[in-house]
C-alpha positions in Angstrom: 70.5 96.5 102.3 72.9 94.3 100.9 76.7 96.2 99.4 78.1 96.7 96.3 80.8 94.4 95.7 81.8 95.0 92.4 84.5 97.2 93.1 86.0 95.0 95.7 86.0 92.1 93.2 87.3 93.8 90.6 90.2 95.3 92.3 90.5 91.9 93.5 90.9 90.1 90.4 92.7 93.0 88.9 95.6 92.7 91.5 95.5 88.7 91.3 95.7 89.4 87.3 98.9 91.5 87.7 100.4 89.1 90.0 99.8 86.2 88.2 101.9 88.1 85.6 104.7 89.0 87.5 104.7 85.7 88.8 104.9 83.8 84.9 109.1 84.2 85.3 109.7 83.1 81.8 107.7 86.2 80.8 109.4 88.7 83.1 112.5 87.1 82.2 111.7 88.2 78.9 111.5 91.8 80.1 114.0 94.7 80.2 114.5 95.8 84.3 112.4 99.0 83.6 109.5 97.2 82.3 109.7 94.3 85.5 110.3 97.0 87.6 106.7 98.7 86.3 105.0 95.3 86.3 106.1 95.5 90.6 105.2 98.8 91.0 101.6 97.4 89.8 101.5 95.2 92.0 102.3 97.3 94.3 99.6 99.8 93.5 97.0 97.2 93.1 97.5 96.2 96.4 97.3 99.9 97.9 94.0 100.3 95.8 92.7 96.7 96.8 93.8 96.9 100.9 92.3 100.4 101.0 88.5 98.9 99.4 89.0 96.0 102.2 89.1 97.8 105.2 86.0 100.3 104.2 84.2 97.3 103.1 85.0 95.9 106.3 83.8 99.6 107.8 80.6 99.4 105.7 79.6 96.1 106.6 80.0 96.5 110.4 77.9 99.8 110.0 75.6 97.7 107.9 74.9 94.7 110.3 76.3 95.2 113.4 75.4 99.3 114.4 75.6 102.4 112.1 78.3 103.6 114.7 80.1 100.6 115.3 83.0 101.4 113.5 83.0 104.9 114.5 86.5 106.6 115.7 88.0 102.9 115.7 91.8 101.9 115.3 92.5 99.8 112.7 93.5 97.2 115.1 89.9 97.2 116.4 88.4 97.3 113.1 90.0 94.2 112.4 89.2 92.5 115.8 85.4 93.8 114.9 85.7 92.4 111.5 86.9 88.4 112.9 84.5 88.8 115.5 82.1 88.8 112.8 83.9 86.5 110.9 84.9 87.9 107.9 88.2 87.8 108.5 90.6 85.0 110.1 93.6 86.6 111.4 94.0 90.3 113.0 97.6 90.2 113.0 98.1 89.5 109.6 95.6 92.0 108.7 97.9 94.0 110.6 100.9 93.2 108.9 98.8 94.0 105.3 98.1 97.4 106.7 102.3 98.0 108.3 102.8 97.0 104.0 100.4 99.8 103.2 101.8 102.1 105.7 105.0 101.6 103.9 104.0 102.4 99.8 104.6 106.1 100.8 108.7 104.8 100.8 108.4 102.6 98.0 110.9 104.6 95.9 113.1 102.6 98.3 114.0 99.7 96.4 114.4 97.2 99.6 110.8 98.8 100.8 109.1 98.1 97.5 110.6 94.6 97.2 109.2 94.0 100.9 105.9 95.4 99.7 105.5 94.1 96.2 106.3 90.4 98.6 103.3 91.4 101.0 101.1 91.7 98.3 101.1 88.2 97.7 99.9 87.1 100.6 97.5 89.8 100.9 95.7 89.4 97.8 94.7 85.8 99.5 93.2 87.4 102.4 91.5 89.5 100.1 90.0 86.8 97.9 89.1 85.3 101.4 87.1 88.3 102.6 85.2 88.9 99.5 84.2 85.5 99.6 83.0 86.2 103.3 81.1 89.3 102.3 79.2 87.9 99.4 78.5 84.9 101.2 77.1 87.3 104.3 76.0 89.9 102.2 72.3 90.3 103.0 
């Protein structure tokens, strides 16, 4: 039974949306420091939203065509060796590094923290786009 990505690909584009704005410097130049600094923190909850679908669509997939248990009681470590074994992902270790990001949002009050965070997210929401392409492609 094949899985529903439309959230995935909508948080997806949402967070590749919000980035493109925060990218478009002319625009945030344009902007007072409260309202860039709410255009991060968007980011940076687009991203928490977006890593959090990719992992459990990660989880469901497994469960879905590998073994109903074989993501059971796993680290997240071994979720993501699971998940480039069966090639929807490239790299553990920078899947690691997305979830050390995530790990830090609960400090992003921290303005170094968020910075670090809202730069993560960057390179995340390409290894996002890249999974969802790998689960629609193997989405039977």
């Amino acid at each position: 039974m094949p899985l529903d990505l439309r959230s995935l690909k909508k948080a997806v584009a949402a967070l590749n949306g919000v980035l493109a704005t925060s990218n478009n410097v002319e625009f945030m130049r344009g902007l007072d420091k409260m309202a860039r600094n709410a255009i991060k923190s968007g980011v940076i909850q687009h991203f928490e939203f977006t890593y959090e679908l990719s992992w459990k669509f990660m989880k469901r997939w497994l469960e879905t065509n590998v073994s109903p248990d074989a993501a059971d009681g796993v680290t997240r470590r071994e979720l993501f060796r699971l998940a480039a074994e069966s090639r929807l992902i490239d790299d553990v270790e920078q899947w690691m590094r997305h979830n050390a990001a995530r790990n830090q949002t609960s400090h992003s009050y921290d303005p170094h923290i968020a910075q670090s965070v809202y730069k993560a997210a960057h390179e995340f929401a390409r290894d996002a786009q890249k999974l969802l392409k790998a689960l629609q492609a193997r989405n039977d």
